[in-house]
N, C-alpha and C positions, 0 to 999 in steps of 0.2 A: 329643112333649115328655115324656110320661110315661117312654116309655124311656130317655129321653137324662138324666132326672133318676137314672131304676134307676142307670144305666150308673155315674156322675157316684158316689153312693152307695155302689156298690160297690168301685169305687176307690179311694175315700174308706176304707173298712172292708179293704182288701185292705193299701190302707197304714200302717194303723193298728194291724193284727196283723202286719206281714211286719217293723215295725222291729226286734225283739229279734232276727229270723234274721241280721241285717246287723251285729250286734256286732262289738265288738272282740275278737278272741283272739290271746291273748300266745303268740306262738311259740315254741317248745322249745329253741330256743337261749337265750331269755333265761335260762330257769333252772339254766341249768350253771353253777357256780361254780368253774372253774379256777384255778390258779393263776399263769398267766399273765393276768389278769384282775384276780386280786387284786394280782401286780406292778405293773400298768398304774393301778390303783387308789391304790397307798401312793404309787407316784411322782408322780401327780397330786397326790394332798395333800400331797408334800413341797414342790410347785412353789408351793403357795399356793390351789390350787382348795378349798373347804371340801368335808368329807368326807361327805356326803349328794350332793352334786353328784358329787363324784368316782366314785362307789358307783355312782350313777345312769349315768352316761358310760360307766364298764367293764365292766356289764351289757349294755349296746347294740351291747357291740363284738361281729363273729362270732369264734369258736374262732382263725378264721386271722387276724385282723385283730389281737386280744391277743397273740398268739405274733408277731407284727409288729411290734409298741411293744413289746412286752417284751422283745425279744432285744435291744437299744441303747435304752439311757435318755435318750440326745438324740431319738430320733424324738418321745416325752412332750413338746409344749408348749404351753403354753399361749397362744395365738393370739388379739387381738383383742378388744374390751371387751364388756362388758354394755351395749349401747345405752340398754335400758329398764330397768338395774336401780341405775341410779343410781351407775354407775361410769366415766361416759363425761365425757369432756372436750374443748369444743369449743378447736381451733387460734383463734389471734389472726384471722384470714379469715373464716374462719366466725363469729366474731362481727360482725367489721366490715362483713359480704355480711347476716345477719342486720337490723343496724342499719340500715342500706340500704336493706334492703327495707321495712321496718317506717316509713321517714319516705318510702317512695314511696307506701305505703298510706296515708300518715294527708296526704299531701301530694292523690294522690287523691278523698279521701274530703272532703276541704275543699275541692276545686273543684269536688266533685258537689256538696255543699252548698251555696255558694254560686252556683253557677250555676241550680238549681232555686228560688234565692230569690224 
């Protein structure tokens, strides 16, 4: 028992120092700042993307991937909403499937109630 506590302990302290070796490191692509990047960049905030997001997006892209969007300014689009950031908008369905659900739960919930009475 005693060893199996060592053991237990050791482990414990082996992952307790090994976390800093498991960091993140930003690869060397990030930090090139091309100009085709910076292309891929202005045409993004020309489209409406704000320009911290933009900035953000055309750093992630690789060398061949900017020289990609950057040769034709129609491949630049901007695709699809912000779920979580308070840009989404549900279709007429999606509310009415919402609603739906929402009076099968509470329709539910009052014959659990009532039946436990």
């Amino acid at each position: 028992m005693v060893n199996l506590s060592r053991a237990v302990l050791t482990l414990a302290l082996v992952g307790l120092f090994c976390g800093p070796l498991a960091a993140d490191v930003i690869p060397v692509r990030y930090a090139s700042d091309s100009g085709s990047k910076k292309a891929v960049e202005s045409k993004l905030a020309a489209s409406g993307v704000d320009a911290q997001m933009a900035h953000a997006r055309a750093q992630r892209l690789t060398e061949e991937e900017a020289a990609f969007f950057a040769a034709d300014a129609r491949r630049c689009q901007v695709v699809g909403q912000e779920m979580w950031g308070g840009q989404s908008d549900n279709l007429w369905w999606e509310w009415l499937g919402g609603l739906g659900f929402l009076a099968i739960t509470a329709a539910g919930i009052a014959i659990f109630a009532v039946s436990n009475d």
